[in-house]
C-alpha positions as CSV (number, residue, x, y, z in Angstrom):
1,X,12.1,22.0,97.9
2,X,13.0,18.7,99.2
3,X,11.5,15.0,98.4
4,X,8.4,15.5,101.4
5,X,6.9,18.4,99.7
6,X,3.7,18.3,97.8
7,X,2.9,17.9,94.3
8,X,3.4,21.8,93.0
9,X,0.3,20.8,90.2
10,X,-2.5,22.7,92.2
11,X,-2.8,26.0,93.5
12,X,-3.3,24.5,96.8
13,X,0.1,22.3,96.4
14,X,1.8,25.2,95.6
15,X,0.6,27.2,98.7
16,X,1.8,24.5,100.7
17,X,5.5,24.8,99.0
18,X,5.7,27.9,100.2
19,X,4.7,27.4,104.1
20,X,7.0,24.1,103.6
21,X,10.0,25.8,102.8
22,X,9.8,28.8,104.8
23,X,8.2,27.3,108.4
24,X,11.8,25.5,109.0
25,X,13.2,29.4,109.0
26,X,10.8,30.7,111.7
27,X,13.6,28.5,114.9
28,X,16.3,30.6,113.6
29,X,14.3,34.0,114.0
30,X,16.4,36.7,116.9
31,X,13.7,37.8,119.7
32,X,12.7,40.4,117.8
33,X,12.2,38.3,114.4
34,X,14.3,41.0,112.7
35,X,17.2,38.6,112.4
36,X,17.1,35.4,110.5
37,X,20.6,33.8,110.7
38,X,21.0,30.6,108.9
39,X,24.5,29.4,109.4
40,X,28.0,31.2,109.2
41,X,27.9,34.0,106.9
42,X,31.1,34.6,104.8
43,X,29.9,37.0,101.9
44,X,31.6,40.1,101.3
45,X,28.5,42.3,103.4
46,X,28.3,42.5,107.1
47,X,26.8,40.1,109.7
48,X,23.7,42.2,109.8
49,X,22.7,42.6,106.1
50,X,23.1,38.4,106.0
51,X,20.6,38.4,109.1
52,X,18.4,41.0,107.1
53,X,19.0,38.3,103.6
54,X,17.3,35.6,105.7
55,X,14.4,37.8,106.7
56,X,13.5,39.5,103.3
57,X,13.9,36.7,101.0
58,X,11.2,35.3,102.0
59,X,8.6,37.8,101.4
60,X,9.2,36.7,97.9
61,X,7.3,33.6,98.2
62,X,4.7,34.9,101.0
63,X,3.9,37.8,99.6
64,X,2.2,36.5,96.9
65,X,0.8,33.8,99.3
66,X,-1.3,36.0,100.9
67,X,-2.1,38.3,97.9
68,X,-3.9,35.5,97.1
69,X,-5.2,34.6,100.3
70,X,-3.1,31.8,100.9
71,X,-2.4,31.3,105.0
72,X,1.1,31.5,106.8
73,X,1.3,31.1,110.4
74,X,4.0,32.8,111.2
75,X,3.3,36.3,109.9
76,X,3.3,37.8,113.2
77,X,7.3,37.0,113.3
78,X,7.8,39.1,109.7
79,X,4.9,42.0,111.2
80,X,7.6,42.1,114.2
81,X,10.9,42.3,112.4
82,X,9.5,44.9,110.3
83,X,9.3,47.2,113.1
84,X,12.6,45.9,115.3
85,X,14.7,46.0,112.0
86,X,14.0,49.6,111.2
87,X,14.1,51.0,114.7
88,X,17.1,52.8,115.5
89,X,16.8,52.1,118.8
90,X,16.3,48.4,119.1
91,X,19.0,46.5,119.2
92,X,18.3,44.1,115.9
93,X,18.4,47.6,113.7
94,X,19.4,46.7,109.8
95,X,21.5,49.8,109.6
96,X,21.0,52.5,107.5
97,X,21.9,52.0,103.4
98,X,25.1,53.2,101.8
99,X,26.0,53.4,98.4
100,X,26.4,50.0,97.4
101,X,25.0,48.0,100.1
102,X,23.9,44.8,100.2
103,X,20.9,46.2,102.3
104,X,18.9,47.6,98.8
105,X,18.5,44.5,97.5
106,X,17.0,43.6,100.4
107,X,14.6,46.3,101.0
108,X,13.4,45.6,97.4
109,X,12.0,42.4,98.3
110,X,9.9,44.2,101.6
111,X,9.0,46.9,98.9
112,X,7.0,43.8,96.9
113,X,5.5,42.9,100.1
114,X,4.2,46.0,101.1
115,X,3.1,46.5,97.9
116,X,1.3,43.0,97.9
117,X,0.0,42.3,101.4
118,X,0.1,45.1,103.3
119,X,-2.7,43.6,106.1
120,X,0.2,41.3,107.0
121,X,3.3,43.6,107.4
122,X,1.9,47.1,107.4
123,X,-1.4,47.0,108.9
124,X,-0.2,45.1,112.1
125,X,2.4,48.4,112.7
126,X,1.3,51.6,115.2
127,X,1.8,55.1,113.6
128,X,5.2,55.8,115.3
129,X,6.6,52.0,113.5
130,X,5.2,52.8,110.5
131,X,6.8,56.1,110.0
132,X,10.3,54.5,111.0
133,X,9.4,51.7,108.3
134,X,8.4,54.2,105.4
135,X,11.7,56.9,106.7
136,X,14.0,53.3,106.8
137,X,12.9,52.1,103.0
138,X,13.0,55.7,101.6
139,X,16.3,56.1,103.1
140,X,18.0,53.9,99.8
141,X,16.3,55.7,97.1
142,X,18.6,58.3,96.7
143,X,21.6,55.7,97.2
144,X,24.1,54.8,94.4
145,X,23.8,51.2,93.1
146,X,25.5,49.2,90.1
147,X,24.5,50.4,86.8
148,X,22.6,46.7,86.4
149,X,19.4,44.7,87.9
150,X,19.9,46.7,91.0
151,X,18.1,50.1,89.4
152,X,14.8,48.0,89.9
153,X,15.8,47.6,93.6
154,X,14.6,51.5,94.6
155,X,12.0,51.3,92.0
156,X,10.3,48.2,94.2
157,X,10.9,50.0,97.6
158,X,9.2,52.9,95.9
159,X,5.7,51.2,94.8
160,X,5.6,49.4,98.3
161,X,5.7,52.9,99.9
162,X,3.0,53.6,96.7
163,X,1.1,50.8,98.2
164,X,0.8,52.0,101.5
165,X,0.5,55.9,101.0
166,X,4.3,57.0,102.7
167,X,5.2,60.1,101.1
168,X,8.5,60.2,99.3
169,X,10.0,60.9,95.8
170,X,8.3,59.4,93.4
171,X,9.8,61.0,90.7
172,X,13.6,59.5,91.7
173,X,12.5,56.3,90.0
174,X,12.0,57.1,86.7
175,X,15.8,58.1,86.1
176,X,16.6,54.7,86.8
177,X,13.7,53.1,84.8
178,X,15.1,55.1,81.9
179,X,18.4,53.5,82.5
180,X,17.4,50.3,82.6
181,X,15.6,50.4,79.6
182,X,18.8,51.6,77.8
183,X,19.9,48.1,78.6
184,X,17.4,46.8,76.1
185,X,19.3,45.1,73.2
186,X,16.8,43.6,70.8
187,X,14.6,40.4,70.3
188,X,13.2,40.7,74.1
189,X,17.0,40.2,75.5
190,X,18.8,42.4,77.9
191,X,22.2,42.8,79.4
192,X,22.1,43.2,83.1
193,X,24.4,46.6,83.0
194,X,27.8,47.4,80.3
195,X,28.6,44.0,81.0
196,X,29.0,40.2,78.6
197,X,26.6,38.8,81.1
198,X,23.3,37.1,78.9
199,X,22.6,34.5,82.0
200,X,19.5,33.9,84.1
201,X,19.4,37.3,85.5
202,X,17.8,38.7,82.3
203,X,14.6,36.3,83.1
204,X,14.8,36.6,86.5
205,X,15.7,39.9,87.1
206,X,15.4,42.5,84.3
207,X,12.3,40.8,82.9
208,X,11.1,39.6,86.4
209,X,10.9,43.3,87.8
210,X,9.9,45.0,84.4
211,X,6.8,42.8,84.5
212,X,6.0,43.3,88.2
213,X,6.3,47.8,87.3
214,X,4.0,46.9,84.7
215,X,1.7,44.8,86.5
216,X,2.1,47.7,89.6
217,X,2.4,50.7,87.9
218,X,1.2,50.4,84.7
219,X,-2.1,52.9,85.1
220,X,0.7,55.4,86.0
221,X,2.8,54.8,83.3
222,X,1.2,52.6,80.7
223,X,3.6,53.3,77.5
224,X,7.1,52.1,79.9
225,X,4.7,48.9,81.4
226,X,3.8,48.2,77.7
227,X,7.3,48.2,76.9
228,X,8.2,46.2,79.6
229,X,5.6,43.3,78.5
230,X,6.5,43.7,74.9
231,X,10.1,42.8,75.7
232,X,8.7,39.7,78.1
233,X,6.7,38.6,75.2
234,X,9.4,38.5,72.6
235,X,11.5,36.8,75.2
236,X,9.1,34.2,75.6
237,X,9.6,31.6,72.8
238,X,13.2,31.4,72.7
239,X,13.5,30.9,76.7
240,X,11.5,28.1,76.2
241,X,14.7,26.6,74.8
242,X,16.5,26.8,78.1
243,X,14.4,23.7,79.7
244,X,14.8,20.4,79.2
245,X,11.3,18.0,78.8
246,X,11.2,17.0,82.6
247,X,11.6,20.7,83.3
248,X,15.6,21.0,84.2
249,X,17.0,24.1,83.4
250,X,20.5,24.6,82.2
251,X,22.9,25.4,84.8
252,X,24.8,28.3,83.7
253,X,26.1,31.1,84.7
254,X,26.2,32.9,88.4
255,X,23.9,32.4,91.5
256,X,22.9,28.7,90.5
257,X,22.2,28.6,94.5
258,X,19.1,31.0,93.8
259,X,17.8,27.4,91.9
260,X,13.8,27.3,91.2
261,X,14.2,31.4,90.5
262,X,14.9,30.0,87.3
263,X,12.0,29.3,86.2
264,X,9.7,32.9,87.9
265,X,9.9,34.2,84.4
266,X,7.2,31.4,83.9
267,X,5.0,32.9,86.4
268,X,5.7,36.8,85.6
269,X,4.2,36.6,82.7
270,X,0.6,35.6,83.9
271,X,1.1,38.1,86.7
272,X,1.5,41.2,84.0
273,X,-0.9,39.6,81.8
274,X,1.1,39.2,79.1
275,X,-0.1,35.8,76.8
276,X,3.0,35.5,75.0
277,X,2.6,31.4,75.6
278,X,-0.7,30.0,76.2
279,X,-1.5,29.9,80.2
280,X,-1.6,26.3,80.1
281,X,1.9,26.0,78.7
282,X,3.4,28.8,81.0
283,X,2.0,26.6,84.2
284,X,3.8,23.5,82.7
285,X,6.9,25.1,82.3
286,X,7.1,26.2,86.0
287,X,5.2,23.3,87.2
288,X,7.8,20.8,85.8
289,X,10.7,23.2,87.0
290,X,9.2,22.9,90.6
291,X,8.3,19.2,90.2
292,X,12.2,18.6,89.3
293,X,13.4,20.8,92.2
294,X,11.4,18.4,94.5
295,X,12.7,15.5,93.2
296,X,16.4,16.7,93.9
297,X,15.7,16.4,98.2
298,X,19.7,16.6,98.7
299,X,19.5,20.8,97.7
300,X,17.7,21.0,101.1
301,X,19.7,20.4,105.1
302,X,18.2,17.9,107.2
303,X,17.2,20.8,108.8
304,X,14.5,21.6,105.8
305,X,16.9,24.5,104.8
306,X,18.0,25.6,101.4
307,X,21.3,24.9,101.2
308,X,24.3,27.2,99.5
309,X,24.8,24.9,96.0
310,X,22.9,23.8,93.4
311,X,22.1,20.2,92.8
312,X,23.7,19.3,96.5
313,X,25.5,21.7,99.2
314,X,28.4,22.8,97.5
315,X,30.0,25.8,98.8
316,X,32.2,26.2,95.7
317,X,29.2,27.3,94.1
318,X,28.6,30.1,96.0
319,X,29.6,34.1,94.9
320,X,31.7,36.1,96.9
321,X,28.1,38.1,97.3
322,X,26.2,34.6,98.5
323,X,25.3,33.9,102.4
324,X,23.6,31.8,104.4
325,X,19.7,33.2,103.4
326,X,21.0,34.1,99.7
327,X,19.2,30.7,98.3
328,X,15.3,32.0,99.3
329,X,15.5,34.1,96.0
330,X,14.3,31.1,94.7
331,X,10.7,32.0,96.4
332,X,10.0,34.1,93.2
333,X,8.6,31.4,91.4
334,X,5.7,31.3,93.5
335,X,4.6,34.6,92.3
336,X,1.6,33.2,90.6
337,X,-0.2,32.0,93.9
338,X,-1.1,36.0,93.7
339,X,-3.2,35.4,91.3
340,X,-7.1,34.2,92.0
341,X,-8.5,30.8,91.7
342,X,-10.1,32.3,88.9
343,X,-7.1,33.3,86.5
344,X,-6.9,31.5,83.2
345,X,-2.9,30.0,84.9
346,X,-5.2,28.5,87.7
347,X,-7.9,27.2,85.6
348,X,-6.1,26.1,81.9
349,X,-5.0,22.8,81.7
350,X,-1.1,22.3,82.4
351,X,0.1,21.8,79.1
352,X,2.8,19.1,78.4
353,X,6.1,20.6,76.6
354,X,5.6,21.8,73.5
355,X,5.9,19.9,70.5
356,X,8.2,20.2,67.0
357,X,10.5,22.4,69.1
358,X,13.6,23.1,66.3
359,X,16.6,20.9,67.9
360,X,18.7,23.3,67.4
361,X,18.5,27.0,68.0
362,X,21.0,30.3,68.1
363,X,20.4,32.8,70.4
364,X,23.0,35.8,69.2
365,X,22.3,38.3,72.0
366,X,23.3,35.6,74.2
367,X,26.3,33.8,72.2
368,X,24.8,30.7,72.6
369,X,23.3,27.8,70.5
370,X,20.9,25.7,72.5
371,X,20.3,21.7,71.6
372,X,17.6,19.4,72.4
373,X,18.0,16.1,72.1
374,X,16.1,13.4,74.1
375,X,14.3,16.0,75.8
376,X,17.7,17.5,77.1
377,X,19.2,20.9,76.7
378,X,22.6,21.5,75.7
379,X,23.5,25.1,75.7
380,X,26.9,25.5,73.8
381,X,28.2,29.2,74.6
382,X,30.7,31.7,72.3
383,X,30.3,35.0,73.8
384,X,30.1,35.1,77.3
385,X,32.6,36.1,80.4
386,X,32.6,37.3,84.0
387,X,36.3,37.7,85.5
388,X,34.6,39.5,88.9
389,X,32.9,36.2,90.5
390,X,34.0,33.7,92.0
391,X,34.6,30.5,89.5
392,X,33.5,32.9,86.3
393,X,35.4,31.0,83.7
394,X,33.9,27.5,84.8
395,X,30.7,29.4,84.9
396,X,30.7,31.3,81.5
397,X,33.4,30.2,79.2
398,X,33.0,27.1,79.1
399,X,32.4,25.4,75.6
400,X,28.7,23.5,76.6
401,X,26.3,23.3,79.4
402,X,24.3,20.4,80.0
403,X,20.9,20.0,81.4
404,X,21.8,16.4,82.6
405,X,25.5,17.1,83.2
406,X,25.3,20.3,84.5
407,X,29.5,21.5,84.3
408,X,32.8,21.5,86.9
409,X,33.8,23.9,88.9
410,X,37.5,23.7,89.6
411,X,38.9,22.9,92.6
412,X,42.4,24.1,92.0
413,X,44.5,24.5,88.5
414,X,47.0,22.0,89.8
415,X,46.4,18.7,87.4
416,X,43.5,17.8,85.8
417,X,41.4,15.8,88.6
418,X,41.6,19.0,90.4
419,X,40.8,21.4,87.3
420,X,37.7,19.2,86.4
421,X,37.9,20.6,82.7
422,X,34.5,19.1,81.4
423,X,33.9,20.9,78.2
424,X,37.1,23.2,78.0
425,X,40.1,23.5,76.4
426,X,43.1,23.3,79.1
427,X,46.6,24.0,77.8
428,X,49.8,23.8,79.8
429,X,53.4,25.1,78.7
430,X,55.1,22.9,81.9
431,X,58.1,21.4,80.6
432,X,57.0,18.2,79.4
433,X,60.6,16.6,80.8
434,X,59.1,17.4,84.5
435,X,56.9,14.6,83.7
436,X,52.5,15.4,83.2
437,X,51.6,19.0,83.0
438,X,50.1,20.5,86.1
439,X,49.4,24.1,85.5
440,X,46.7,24.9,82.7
441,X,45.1,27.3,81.6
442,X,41.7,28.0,79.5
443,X,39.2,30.2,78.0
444,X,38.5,32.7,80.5
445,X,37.5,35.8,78.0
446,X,36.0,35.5,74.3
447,X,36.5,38.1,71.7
448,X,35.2,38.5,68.5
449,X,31.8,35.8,69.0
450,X,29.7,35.5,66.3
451,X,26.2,33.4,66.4
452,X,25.9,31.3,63.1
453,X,22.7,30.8,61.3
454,X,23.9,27.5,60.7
455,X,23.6,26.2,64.5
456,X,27.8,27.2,65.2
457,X,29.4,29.9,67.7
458,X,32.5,31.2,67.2
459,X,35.1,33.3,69.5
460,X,38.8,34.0,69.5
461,X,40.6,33.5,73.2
462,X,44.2,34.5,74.3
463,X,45.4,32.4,76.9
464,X,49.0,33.6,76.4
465,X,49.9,36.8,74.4
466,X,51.3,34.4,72.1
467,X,48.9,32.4,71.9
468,X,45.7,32.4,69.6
469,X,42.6,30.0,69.7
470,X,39.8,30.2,67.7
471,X,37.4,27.8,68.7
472,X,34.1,26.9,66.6
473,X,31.3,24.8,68.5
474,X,28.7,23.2,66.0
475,X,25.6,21.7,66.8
476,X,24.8,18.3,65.3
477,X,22.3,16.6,67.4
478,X,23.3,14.6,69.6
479,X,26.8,15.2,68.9
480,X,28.3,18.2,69.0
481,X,31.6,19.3,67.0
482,X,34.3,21.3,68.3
483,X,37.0,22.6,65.8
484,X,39.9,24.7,67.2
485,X,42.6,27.2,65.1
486,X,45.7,26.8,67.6
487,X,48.7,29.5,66.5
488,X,50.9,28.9,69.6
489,X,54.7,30.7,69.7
490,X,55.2,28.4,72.3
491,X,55.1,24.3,72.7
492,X,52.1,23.4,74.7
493,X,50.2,20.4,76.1
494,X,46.5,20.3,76.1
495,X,43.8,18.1,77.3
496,X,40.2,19.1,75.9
497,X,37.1,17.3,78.2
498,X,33.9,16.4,77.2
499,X,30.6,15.9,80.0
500,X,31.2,14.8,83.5
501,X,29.7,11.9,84.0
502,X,28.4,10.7,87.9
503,X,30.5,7.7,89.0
504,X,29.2,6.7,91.8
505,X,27.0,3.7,90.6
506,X,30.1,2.2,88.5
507,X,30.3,2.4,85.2
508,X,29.2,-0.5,82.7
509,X,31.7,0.3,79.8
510,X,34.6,2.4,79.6
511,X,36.8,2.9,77.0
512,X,40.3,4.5,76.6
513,X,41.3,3.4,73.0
514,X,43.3,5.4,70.5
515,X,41.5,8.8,69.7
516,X,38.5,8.3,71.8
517,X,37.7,8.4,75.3
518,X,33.8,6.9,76.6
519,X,32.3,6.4,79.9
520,X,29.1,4.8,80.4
521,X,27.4,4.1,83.5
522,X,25.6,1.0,85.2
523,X,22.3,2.8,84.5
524,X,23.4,4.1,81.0
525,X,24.3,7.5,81.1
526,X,26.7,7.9,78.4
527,X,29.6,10.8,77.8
528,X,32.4,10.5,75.0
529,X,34.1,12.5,72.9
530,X,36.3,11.3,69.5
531,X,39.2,13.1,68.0
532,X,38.3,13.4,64.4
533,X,41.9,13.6,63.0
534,X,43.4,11.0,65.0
535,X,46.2,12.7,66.6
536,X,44.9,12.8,70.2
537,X,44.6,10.0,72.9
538,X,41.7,9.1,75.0
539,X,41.4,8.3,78.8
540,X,38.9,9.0,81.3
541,X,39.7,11.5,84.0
542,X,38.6,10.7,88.0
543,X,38.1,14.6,89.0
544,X,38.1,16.0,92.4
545,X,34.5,15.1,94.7
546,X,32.3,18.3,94.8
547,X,33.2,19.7,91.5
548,X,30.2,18.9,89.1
549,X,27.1,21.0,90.1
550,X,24.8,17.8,89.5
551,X,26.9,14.8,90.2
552,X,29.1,14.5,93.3
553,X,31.5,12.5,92.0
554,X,32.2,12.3,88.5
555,X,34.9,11.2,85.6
556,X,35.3,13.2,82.5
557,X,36.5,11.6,79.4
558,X,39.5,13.5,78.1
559,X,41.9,13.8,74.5
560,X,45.1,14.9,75.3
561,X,47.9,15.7,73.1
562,X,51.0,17.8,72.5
563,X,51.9,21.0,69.8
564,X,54.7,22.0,68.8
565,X,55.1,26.0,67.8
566,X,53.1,26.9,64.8
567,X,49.7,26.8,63.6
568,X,47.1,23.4,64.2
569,X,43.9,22.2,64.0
570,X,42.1,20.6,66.6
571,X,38.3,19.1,66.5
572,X,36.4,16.3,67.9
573,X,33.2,15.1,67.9
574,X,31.2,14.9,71.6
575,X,28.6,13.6,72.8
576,X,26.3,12.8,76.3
577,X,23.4,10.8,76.3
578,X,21.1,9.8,79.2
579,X,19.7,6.0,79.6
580,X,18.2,4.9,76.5
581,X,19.0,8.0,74.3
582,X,20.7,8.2,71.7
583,X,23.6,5.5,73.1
584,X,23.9,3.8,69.7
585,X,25.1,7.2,68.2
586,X,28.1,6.4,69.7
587,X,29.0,4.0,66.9
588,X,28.1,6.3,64.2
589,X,30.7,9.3,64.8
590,X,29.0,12.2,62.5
591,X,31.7,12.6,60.0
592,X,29.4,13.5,57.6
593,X,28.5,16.0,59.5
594,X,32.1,17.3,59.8
């Protein structure tokens, strides 16, 4: 949503949202309305399954639009591509579904819409279309997918084909519902398949879909649907935790570009009926996530498009799975706007955020300790990894995650401006007679995490077999302390980073003195980071442009050192403060704390 959108506090501002961000997508519609091509598309799925992206996505948002009985102008465009897209014959064909394809995930979002306004894409169809349209979706039900989020993909297709009486197995979906619920671990969390992986697609996807199935199908199967909004419900309160007071969430993680889908879990809930928090505090939760989405206009093209990035168009965020129509997963926040004027979301009061929040919370299925502190979230993170994306270390491993700060991707390993290692650890074994170090490497995989009681995550890395770091991350609000076990069989060189910080307004102190490195801006954003044994040195690091998922341009306040073979001990204090918060901490280093 860009700066020119409405206020998202009313029904009626959220309704226009959704015509807002989708009416700039109707110019780029083929003849046949089938295709929606939005720029170049260089994921790892064909030309056509990006054009089919661009048309689906979508639905997410109008679906529930006109579920509630919102208007769209344009719905004779989606009615239209419905029937080219799934004609053999016509020349804008989708293609049928293979094992695999990029295609399911697709037809899962026209599944929802069937199954929520079928007057707009169903209704509008002759007899002969409809029966290509019902023989197309069922086509992927019997297809293999990953053993992750995408089981729910078949289960959608199948209730929209529930919705609008097209024969076809129904019984195919409940092998995979069983699956997916094996993925259950405790406390309301998930993991999205065998994998480390404890990021936004358990609210977004594995709780998103569970609570539409219950909301769907739960006559048909009401002991899985209350499962499903049992698990939501204990989910709930610690989720909370992920979202700063103006309504930020933390970037982490994979598909950042899919942006305001962060906060749909916020709107799920209502839609299943599941009162976990009080209505008035789940509409403030997603109304301040919208509200800060539409103050970040640079996220959109001139063009009114969502861009491929997160806080700006940056194609380094992108997965090797993203293209041009991947960022209209977002639409699933609006999800509520199915809901009648009537419903207790629409009618409490939007609460403010809630109140005597702990400042500092673990989260053990997740590997993560998440701090508040001036109304911001920092999310410091022991467990997780994901080696098969693009930019997975940078996304996962690294040691915090700000929601002012955001984190760096790299550009390239080669020095570190062009590593931009905010919050890591980077070690180099260069010879140190070549002059400064330029290849580095840091935590990519963590073994061994364990969640602390006591506000600290621990995990043991290997970025050489013979080397062995064991790093502990502490929270101390608004500090937080990093202590490292270095046994290296080899000399190495490291430089450890705290927060980006945004550079472009110029920076009103700066500080490169002894063990300590600070950067504060004009405006008083503040990021340092103190060695607490002395045997570091400071400076202040000018990264690569386009490397920071919130800040274009950024420096990141660095220790650097060198160690010898042997066994060492590493820690520092850090901390990152926005204007008026918390700056005077700087002076008081918590080595009481330590």
């Amino acid at each position: 949503m860009g700066q020119g959108l409405r206020e998202p506090g009313s029904r009626g501002g959220l309704q226009a949202c959704v015509r807002e961000v989708t009416e700039p997508l109707v110019a780029y519609a083929s003849a046949g309305g089938a295709r929606i091509r939005l720029g170049v598309n260089i994921a790892h799925h064909d030309d056509t399954a990006a054009d089919l992206e661009g048309y689906a996505r979508p639905l997410w948002g109008l679906a529930p639009l006109a579920a509630g009985g919102g208007e769209f102008a344009h719905w004779d465009v989606w009615a239209r591509g419905l029937a080219a897209g799934t004609d053999p014959a016509h020349p804008e064909f989708w293609g049928v579904p293979g094992d695999l394809d990029q295609r399911i995930v697709e037809m899962a979002a026209i599944g929802f819409a069937l199954a929520l306004a079928p007057e707009r894409l169903w209704d509008p169809l002759t007899g002969a279309e409809r029966d290509r349209v019902g023989r197309w979706l069922a086509s992927c039900l019997p297809r293999g997918t990953p053993p992750n989020n995408w089981d729910f993909f078949p289960v959608l297709v199948s209730l929209g084909l529930d919705r609008v009486g097209f024969r076809h197995d129904r019984e195919a979906r409940h092998a995979r519902l069983d699956r997916l619920e094996t993925y259950a671990l405790g406390d309301g969390w998930y993991a999205d398949g065998d994998f480390e992986r404890r990021d936004y697609y358990i609210p977004w996807a594995m709780h998103f879909y569970g609570l539409l199935y219950a909301a769907l199908a739960g006559e048909e199967d009401p002991a899985r649907a209350a499962r499903f909004r049992e698990r939501a419900a204990e989910f709930a309160p610690g989720f909370r935790h992920w979202f700063a007071d103006d309504g930020a969430a933390v970037p982490f993680g994979r598909s950042l570009t899919y942006r305001f889908a962060q906060g749909a879990f916020w709107g799920a809930l209502p839609y299943a009926g599941v009162d976990a928090v009080a209505p008035g505090e789940a509409k403030g939760l997603l109304l301040r996530h919208l509200r800060w989405w539409r103050g970040r206009a640079a996220h959109t093209s001139p063009e009114g498009l969502l861009s491929i990035g997160y806080g700006y168009p940056q194609p380094a965020v992108a997965e090797q799975y993203n293209g041009p129509g991947s960022p209209y997963w977002a639409m699933k926040a609006f999800l509520p706007l199915a809901l009648p004027e009537t419903h207790p979301f629409w009618t409490a009061a939007e609460q403010p955020p809630a109140a005597g929040l702990p400042a500092v919370v673990g989260q053990p299925h997740a590997g993560a300790v998440l701090m508040r502190s001036g109304g911001e979230v920092t999310l410091l993170s022991g467990r997780q990894h994901h080696s098969w994306v693009r930019g997975g270390a940078a996304k996962y491993s690294k040691f915090a995650y700000s929601t002012r700060f955001g984190f760096s991707l790299p550009a390239d390993r080669d020095g570190l401006a062009q590593g931009a290692y905010d919050s890591m650890l980077a070690l180099s074994d260069d010879d140190p007679a070549a002059g400064e170090p330029v290849h580095f490497r840091v935590r990519e995989e963590c073994a061994d995490p364990v969640t602390g009681e006591d506000g600290t995550v621990s995990s043991t890395w290997h970025p050489w077999s013979d080397v062995e770091i064991t790093t502990w991350l502490t929270a101390a609000a608004p500090w937080h302390l990093r202590t490292h076990r270095v046994r290296t069989g080899r000399p190495l060189w490291t430089a450890e980073g705290g927060f980006a910080v945004d550079r472009d307004g110029g920076f009103a102190r700066r500080e490169e003195t002894g063990a300590s490195a600070l950067a504060v801006t004009a405006d008083g954003e503040l990021s340092g980071l103190r060695d607490l044994d002395g045997t570091r040195t400071g400076r202040v690091v000018q990264v690569m442009p386009g490397t920071n998922v919130l800040h274009r341009r950024t420096v990141v306040p660095t220790l650097t050192g060198e160690l010898p073979p042997g066994e060492h001990w590493l820690r520092c204090a850090v901390l990152g403060a926005g204007p008026g918060q918390d700056a005077d901490a700087w002076e008081v280093p918590p080595g009481a704390v330590v």
